[in-house]
N, C-alpha and C positions, 0 to 999 in steps of 0.2 A: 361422370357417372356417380359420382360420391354426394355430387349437390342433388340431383334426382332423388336419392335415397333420402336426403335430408330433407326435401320438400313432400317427400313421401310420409317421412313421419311427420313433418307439421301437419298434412292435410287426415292423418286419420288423428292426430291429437287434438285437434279444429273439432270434428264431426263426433268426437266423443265429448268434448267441451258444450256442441248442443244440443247432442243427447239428453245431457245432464237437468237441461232444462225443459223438459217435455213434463215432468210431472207438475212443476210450476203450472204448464200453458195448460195442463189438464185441470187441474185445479178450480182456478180462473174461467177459463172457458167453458169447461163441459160442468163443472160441479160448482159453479159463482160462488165458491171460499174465495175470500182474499187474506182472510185474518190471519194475524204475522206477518204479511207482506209487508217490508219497510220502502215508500216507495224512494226516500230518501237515497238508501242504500240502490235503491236500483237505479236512480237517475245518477249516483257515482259511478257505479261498473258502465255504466251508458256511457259516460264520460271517456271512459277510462279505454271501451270495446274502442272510440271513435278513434282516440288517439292510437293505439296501437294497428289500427285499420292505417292510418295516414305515414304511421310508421312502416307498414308493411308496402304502400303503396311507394314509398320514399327510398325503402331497400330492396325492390322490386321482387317481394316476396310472395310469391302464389299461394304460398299456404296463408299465410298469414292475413291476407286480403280477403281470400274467400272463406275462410273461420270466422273472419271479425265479421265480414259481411252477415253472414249467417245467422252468427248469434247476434248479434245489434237484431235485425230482425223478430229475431225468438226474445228478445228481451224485451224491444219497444212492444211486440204482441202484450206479452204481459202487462206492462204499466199501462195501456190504452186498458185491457180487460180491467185488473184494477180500479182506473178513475170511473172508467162506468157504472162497474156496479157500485162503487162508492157515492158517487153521485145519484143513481138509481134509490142508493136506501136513505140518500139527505132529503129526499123528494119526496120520499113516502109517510 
């Protein structure tokens, strides 16, 4: 019962973790700002989602799997949005 709970709070700490990142995707997406985006910095946390993904799948961890999954998602969204338009305004 007690791990339930504890998988309970990974999985609503997960979905507030990609919440967090919806204004980024708004950003990018709906409004083509990128400036300030380091994309540096975002292909480290990329890094970083993947390993802890491999580590959740390694401690067979539900939350942990399906948060990484998620934001890795919401993050690779970003850095594709990103190099586009970056590359969009090299062109122009």
């Amino acid at each position: 019962m007690a791990e339930m709970w504890i998988e309970a709070i990974g999985l609503v700490a997960g979905a507030l973790g990609i919440v967090a990142w919806i204004p980024q995707i708004r950003d990018v997406w709906i409004h083509e700002q990128h400036e300030g985006i380091s994309l540096t910095t975002f292909s480290v946390v990329t890094v970083a989602l993947a390993l802890w993904l491999l580590y959740g799948i390694l401690v067979e961890s539900l939350a942990m799997i399906v948060a990484n999954v998620f934001t890795l998602v919401v993050i690779l969204a970003v850095l594709i949005g990103v190099r586009r338009l970056r590359k969009r305004e090299a062109e122009a």
